[in-house]
C-alpha positions in Angstrom: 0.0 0.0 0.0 1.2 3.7 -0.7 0.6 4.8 2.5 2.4 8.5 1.3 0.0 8.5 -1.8 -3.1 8.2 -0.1 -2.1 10.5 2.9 0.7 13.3 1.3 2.4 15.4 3.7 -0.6 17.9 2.4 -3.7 15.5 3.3 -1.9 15.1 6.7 -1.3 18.5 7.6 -4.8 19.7 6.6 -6.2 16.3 8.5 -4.2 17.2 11.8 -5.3 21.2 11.7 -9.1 20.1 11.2 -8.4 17.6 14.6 -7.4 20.7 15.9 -10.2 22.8 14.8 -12.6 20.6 16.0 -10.9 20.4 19.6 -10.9 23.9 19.9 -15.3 23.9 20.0 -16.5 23.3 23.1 -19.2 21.0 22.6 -20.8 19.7 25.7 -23.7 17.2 25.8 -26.8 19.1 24.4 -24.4 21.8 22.9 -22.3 20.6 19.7 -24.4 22.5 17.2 -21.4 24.9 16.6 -19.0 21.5 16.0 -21.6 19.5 14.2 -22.0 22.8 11.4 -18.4 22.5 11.3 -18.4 19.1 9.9 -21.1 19.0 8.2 -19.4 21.9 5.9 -16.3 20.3 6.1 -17.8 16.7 4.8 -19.6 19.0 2.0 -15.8 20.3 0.7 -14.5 16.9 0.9 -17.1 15.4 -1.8 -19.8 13.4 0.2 -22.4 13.1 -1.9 -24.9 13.3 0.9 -24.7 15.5 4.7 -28.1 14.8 7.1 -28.8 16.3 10.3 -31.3 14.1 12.3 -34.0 14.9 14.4 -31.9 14.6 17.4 -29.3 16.5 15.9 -27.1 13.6 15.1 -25.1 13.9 11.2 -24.4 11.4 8.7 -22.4 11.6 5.4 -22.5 9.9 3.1 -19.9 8.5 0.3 -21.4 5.6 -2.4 -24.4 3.9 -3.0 -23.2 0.5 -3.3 -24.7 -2.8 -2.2 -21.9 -3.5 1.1 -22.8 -0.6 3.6 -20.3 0.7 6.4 -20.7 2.5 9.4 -18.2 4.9 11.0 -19.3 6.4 14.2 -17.7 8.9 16.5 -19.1 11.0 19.4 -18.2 15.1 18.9 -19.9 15.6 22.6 -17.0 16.0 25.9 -17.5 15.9 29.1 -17.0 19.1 30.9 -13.9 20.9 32.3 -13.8 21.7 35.7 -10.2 21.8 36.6 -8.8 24.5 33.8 -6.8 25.8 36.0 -4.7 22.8 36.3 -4.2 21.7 32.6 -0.7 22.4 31.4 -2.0 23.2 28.0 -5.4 25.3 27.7 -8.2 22.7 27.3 -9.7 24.6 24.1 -5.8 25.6 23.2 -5.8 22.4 20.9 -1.5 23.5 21.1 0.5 20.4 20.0 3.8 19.8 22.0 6.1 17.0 21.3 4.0 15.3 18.5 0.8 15.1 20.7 -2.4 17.3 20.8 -3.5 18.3 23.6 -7.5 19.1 24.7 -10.4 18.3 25.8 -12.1 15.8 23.3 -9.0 14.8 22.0 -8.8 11.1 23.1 -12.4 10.9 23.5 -12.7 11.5 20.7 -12.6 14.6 18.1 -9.4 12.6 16.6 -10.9 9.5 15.7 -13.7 11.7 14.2 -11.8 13.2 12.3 -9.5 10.7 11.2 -13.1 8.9 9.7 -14.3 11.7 8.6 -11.0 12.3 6.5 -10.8 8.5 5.7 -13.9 8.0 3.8 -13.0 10.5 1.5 -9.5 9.1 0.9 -11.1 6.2 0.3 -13.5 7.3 -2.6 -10.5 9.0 -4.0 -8.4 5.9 -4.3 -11.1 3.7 -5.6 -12.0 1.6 -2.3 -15.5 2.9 -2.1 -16.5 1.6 -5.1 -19.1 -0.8 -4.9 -20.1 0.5 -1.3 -21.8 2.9 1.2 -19.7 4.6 3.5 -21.2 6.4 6.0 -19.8 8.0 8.7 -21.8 9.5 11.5 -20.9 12.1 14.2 -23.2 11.8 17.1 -24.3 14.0 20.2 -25.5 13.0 23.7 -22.9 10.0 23.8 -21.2 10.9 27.1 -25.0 10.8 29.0 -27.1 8.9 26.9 -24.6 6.4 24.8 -26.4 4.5 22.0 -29.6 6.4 22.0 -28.2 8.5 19.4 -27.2 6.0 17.0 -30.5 3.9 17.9 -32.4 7.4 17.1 -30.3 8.0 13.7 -30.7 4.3 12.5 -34.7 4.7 12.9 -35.3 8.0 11.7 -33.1 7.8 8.6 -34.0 3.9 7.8 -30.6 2.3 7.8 -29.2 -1.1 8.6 -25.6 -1.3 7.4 -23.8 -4.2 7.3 -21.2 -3.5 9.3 -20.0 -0.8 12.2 -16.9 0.7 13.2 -17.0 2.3 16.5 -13.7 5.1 16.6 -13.2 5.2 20.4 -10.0 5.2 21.9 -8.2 2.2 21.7 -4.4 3.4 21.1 -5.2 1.9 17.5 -5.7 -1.8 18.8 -8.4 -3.1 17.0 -11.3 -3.3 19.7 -13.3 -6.9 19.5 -16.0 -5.4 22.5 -16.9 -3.9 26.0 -18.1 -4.7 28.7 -21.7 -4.1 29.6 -23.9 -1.4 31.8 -26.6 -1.0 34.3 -26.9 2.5 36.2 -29.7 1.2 38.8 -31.2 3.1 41.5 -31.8 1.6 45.0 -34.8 3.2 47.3 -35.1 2.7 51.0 -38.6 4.1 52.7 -39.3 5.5 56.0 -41.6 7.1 58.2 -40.9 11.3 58.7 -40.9 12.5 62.0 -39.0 15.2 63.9 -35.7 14.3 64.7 -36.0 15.1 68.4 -38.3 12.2 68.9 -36.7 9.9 66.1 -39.1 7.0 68.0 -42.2 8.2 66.1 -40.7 7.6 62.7 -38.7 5.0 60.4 -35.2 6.1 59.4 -34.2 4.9 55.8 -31.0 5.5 56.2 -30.5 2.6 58.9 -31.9 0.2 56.1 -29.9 1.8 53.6 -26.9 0.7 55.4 -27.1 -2.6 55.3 -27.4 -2.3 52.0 -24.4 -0.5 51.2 -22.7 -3.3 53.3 -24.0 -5.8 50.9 -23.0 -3.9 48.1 -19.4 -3.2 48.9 -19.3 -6.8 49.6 -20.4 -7.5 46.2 -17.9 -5.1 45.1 -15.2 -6.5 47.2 -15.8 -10.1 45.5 -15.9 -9.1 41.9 -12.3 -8.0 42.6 -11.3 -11.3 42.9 -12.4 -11.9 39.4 -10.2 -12.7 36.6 -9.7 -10.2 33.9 -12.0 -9.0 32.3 -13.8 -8.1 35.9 -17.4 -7.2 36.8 -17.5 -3.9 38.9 -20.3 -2.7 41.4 -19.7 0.8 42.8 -22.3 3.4 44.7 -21.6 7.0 42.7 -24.5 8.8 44.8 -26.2 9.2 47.8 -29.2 11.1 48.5 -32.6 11.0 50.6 -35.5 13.1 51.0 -36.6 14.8 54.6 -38.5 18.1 54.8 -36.0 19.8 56.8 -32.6 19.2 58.4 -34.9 18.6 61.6 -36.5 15.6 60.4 -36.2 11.8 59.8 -35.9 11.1 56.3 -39.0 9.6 54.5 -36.3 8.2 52.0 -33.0 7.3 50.9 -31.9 6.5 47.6 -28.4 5.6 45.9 -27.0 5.4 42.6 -25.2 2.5 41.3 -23.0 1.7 38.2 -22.0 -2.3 37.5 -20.1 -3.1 34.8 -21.0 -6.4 33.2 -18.5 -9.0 31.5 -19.7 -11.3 28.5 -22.0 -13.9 29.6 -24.1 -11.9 32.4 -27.5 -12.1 31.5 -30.4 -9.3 32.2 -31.9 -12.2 34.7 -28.6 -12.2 36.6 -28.2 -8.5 37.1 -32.0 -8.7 38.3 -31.7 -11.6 40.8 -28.4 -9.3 42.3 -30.4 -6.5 42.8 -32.9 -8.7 44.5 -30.6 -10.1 46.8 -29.0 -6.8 48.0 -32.6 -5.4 48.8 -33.5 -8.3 50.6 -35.8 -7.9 53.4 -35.7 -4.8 53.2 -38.4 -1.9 53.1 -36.7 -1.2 49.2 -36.9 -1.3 45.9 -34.7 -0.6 42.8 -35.0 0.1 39.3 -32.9 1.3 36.4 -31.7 4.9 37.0 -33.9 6.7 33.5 -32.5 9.7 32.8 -33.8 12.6 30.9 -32.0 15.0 29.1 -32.7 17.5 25.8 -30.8 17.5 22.6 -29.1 20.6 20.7 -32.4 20.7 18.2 -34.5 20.8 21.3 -35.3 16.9 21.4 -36.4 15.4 24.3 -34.4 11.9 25.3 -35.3 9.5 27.5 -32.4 6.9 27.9 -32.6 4.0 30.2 -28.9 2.3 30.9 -28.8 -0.6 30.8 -26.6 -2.5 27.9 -25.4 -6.1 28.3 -21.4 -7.0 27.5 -20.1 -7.9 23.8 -17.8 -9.2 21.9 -17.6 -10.1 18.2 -15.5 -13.9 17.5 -12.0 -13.4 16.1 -13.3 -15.5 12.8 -15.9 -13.3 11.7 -15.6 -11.5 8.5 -15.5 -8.1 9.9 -12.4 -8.8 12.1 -10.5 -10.7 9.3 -10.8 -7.6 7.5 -9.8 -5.5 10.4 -6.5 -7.9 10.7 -5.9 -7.7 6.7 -6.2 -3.8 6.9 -3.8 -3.6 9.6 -1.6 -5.4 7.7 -1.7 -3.8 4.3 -1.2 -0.2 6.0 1.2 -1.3 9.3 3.3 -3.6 7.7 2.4 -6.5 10.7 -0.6 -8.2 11.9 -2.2 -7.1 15.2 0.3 -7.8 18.3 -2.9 -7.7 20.8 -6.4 -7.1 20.6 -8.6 -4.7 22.9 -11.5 -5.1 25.6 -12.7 -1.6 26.0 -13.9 -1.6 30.2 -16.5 1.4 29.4 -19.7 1.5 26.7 -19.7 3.0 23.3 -22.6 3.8 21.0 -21.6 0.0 19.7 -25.0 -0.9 22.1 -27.1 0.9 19.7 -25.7 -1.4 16.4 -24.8 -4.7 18.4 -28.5 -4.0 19.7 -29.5 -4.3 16.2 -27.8 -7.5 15.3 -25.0 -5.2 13.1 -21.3 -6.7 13.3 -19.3 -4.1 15.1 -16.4 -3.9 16.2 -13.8 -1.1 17.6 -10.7 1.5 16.6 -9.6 4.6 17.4 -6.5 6.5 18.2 -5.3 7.7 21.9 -5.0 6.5 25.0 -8.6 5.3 26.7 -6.7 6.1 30.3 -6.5 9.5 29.2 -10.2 10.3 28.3 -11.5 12.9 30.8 -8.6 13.7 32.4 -7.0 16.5 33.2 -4.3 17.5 30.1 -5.5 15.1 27.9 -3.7 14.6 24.6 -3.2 12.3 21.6 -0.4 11.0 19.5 -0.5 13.2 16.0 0.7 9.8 14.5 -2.1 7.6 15.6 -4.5 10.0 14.2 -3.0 9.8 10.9 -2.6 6.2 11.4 -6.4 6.0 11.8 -7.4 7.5 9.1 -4.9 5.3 6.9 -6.4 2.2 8.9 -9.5 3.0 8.5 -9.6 3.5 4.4 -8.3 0.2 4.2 -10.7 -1.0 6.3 -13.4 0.7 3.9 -11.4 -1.0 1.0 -11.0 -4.8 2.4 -14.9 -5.2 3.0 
């Protein structure tokens, strides 16, 4: 493969300053209008025959109109920045310092946007579209409501393609799957009464902690798992009184378990059960509402089971023989991501998916995070070949 013929030092330097572009637009959850424009102008100078915004605010190019159809997808939402003050590098500086790029949104995940947004193109210039559909999809909402915007975009516009590639970090190991998620909610009741005469009521919070006992128990054991592990961990407490003078009339927590292939809905259930055990308590799964840039209301429920696609399907052989073609080597290790992606919304949908991206996952969300130029460019190549060996 000509890797210097389909990415000249031109392509590269105008791929790298888009990356850069696009890390410099601060694009929150329910605010990426101003970097979704941006690409959808920027996919219109490259040649895609089609650009669509979706209802939710999602937008999908489009390259082809052949029978094989492919799916790129990359979040353009971040999560906030808090800590500004503490970054070595301004977070919206998108300055580049000893071959990395540093921002927020680079890791997770304005490069591998980019690098997919570039690669489709490259792609249709060098003659490996032909015969196919490319699409390539930037979503919003992923960090809060992940996979409800691809499930929205697949609906709305009609598609099933035959295959996905999700671009999350992944330090450009090809991804085979993640492990699954439950955000769950656990509800202890009591009786309100004045806290000077705490007879006359029922404290939740007693009950409550016996339940948090049983729970970092259950945490506590899933350590001793083999990798890949299952995790259980409380990320909020709260309860409702009617003053700071009164017994509660509940308590509720928040929990987030990470699930490993194999773990059925019915097992997550009958662990819930057990850790509400005669108790005064219920739990449920912790539905969150949120609004999209367009306005859209969401309602996502999280709750996605683990998944991981065989090392002989057709999808990863092709993954392996594009790796080749532009590396030089076949893959030296595969990766497991331990956090969702939008793959739940394909995978949901019976769609072969798998994962690749550039950056470090470790470094999504934190505080200076940055991204090897060299994997971005790497992507893209990757990526192009990908689109040519399906």
């Amino acid at each position: 493969m000509d890797k210097d013929g389909l990415l000249t030092p031109q392509t590269r330097a105008e791929l790298i300053e888009f990356t850069r572009d696009l890390v410099r637009i601060k694009s929150f959850p329910g605010q990426e209008e101003e970097a979704i424009r941006f690409i959808e102008r920027r996919m219109r100078a490259l040649g895609y025959q089609s650009v669509t915004i979706d209802g939710m605010g999602n937008l999908l190019g489009r390259i082809g109109e052949g029978g094989t159809s492919i799916l790129l997808d990359s979040h353009v939402d971040t999560v906030a920045v808090n800590d500004e003050a503490e970054w070595s590098h301004p977070p919206f500086s998108a300055e580049i310092d000893d071959g990395r790029l540093y921002g927020r949104g680079a890791v997770d995940m304005k490069s591998g946007a980019a690098a997919s947004i570039y690669a489709a193109a490259l792609a249709k210039r060098a003659g490996w579209a032909d015969g196919k559909t490319v699409y390539v999809s930037c979503s919003v909402l992923e960090e809060e409501c992940d996979g409800e915007n691809i499930k929205h975009m697949l609906s709305e516009l009609d598609l099933h393609p035959d295959y996905a590639i999700v671009c999350e970090p992944s330090a450009n190991r090809i991804a085979l799957g993640h492990k699954g998620k439950a955000q769950l909610s656990i509800t202890t009741r009591g009786v309100s009464a004045h806290s000077s005469a705490p007879e006359k009521g029922v404290n939740p919070l007693y009950a409550m902690a016996e339940i948090i006992q049983r729970v970092q128990a259950k945490s506590a054991e899933f350590t001793r798992d083999q990798p890949p592990k299952r995790t259980l961990a409380i990320s909020r407490v709260a309860s409702t009184s009617a003053s700071i003078n009164a017994i509660p009339s509940a308590c509720e927590i928040y929990l987030d378990r990470r699930m490993i292939p194999g773990e059925t809905e019915a097992d997550i259930r009958r662990e819930l059960d057990d850790l509400v055990a005669g108790q005064d308590a219920s739990w449920g799964i912790g539905t969150l509402q949120r609004v999209s840039w367009t306005g859209m209301q969401i309602e996502y429920q999280p709750f996605h089971l683990a998944w991981r696609i065989d090392l002989d399907h057709p999808l990863v052989r092709a993954c392996v023989a594009a790796y080749r073609e532009w590396y030089g080597a076949i893959p030296g290790e595969f990766e497991f991501w331990d956090f969702s992606t939008n793959a739940v919304a394909t995978v949901g949908r019976g769609i072969p998916t798998i994962g690749f991206g550039p950056g470090d996952k470790k470094l999504a969300h934190m505080i200076d995070e940055h991204c090897p130029l060299d994997q971005i460019v790497d992507a893209c190549g990757f990526y192009a070949a990908l689109i040519g060996n399906l």
